[in-house]
N, C-alpha and C positions, 0 to 999 in steps of 0.2 A: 413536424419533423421530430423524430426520437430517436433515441441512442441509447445502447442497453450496457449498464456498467457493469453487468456481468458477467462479459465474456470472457469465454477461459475457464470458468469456475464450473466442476462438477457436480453430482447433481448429489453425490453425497458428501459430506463433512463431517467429521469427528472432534467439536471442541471440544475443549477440557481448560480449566481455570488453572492457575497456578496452586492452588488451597486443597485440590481434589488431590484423592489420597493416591500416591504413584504404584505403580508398577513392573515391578522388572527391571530396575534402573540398573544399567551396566557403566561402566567407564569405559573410553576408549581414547587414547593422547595423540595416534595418529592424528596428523593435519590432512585437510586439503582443501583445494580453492573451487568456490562453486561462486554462479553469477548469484550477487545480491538484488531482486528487484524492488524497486518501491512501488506496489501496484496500485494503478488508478489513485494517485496521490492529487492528480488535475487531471479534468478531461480536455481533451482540447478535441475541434470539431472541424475536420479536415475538409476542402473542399473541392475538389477535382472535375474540372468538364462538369461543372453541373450534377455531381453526385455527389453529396454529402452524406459523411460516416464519422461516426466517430472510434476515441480511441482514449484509452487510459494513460497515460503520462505521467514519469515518476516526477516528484517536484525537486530531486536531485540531480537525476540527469540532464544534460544538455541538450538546447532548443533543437529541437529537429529543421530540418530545411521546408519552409514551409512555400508553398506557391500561390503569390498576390493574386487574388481574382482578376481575370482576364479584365479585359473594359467594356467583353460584352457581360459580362459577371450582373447578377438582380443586384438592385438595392439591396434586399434581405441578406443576401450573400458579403457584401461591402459591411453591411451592418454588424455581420456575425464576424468577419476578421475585425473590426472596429472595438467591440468586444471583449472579445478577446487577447489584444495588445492591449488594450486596460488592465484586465484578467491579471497579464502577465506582465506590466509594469507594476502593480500593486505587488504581487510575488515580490517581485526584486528590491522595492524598496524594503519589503519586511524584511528580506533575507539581509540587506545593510545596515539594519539596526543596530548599535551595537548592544549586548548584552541576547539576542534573540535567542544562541545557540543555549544560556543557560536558563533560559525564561518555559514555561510550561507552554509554546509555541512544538508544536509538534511535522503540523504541515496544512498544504491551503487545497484544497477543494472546489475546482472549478469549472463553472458551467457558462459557457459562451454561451450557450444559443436562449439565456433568459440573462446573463451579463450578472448574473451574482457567483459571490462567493460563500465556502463553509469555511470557517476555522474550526482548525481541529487540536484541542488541547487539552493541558494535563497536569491538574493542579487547580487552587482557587484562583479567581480572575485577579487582576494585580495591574499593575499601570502599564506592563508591555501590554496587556489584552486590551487596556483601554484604546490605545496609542493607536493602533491597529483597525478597532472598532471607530475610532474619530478619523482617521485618515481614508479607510472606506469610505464615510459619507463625504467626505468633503470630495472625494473623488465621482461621488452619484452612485455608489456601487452597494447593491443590498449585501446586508453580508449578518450573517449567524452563526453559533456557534455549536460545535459537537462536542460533549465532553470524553474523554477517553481514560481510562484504569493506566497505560503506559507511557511514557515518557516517550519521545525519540531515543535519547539516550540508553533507554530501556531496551528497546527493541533492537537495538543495532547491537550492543553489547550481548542478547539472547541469539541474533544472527550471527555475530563470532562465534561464540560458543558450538552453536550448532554446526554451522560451514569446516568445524575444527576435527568433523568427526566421520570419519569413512566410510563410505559406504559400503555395508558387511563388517564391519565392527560394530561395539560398543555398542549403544543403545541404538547405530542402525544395522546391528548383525544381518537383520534378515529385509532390510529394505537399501532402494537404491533413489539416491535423490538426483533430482534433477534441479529445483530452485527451492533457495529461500526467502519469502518471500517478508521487508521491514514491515510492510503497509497493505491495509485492505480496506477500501474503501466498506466493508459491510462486516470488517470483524474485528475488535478491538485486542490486538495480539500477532502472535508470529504466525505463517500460514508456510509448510513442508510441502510438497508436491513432487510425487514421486512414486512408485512402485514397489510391490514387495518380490524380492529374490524368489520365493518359493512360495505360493499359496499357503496363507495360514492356516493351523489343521483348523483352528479356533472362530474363522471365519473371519472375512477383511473389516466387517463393522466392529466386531467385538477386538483383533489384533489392533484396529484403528484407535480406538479408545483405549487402550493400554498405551501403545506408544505416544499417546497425545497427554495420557499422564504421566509417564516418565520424562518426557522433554520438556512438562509445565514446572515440577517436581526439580528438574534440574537446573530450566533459568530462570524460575521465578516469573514467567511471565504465562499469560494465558495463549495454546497453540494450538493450530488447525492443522489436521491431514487431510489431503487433496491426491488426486489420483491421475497420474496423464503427463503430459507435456505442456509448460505454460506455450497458453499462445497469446503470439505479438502480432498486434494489428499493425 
């Protein structure tokens, strides 16, 4: 059984580091409110009549309604929600920590259907990462670590900023957003997605990397452009 953490994502991307030299940076103070996602922050691995999919899961939002394997349900099936409520009791005790929210604790990355976890963090290791790492095992649960260039704080603070700014203003005069995205499981940084107003004369790869430096250049954090409508499994 596989699950692909890609989905949703196009097939091109335009990053850019915060360091890379900007372009074209306009101001714009218009507000306005777009969804914030945290994408594929956990996977969790749904089970339905005997068809199993999966689905990316932000680690902020709230649990979804999930449906207990029937009782004609396989072992394997029982074993993968089993899993998973591990998965997802470990989450919740991190998230009770106190101290977590100013610890280099970023977010958890989770895979039922092998019953490990990733830590995803930011900063040198220090005794919340230990606590975390000793509580995993005591719990049987393999667990690793990703390091990451931003903070939470980082990225959420880079997605106000950006959510702040209108679509057809300011540095997005000539694009329209549809999400912003805290988290990606495969890029260390903010991820845009969205459409340009009027075909660049300049061309969408080379318009693409311009506006991915002027928004790195403006929150200090490293950004992706993405093309389309996020889709939610």
């Amino acid at each position: 059984m596989t699950f692909d953490e890609h989905a949703g994502s196009s097939a091109h991307r335009a990053l850019v580091r915060p360091d890379a030299p900007s372009a074209g940076m306009r101001t714009g103070p218009d507000s306005m409110r777009r969804r914030r996602l945290l994408m594929a922050a956990a996977v969790a691995l749904t089970v339905i009549a005997g068809v199993t999919g999966a689905h990316a899961a932000s680690a902020a939002a709230s649990k979804p309604d999930r449906k207990k394997p029937q009782p004609a349900a396989s072992g394997s099936e029982e074993d993968l929600w089993r899993r998973q409520d591990q998965l997802s009791a470990l989450c919740d005790w991190i998230d009770a920590q106190p101290g977590i929210k100013t610890s280099g604790y970023v977010t958890s990355i989770n895979d039922p259907e092998v019953g490990s976890t990733v830590l995803v963090w930011h900063g040198p290791p220090d005794r919340m990462q230990q606590q975390i790492m000793d509580e995993a095992r005591r719990r049987n649960i393999p667990i690793s670590i990703q390091q990451r260039n931003h903070s939470m704080n980082d990225l959420e603070r880079a997605v106000d900023q950006l959510i702040a700014i209108k679509s057809g203003t300011g540095e997005f005069q000539n694009f329209k957003v549809s999400t912003v995205a805290t988290f990606d499981i495969n890029f260390d940084g903010v991820t845009v997605q969205g459409d340009y107003i009027h075909p660049p004369a300049e061309g969408v790869q080379v318009a693409d990397t311009a506006l991915a430096q002027t928004l790195a250049a403006k929150t200090g954090v490293a950004v992706a452009i993405e093309h389309g409508q996020i889709q939610l499994l």
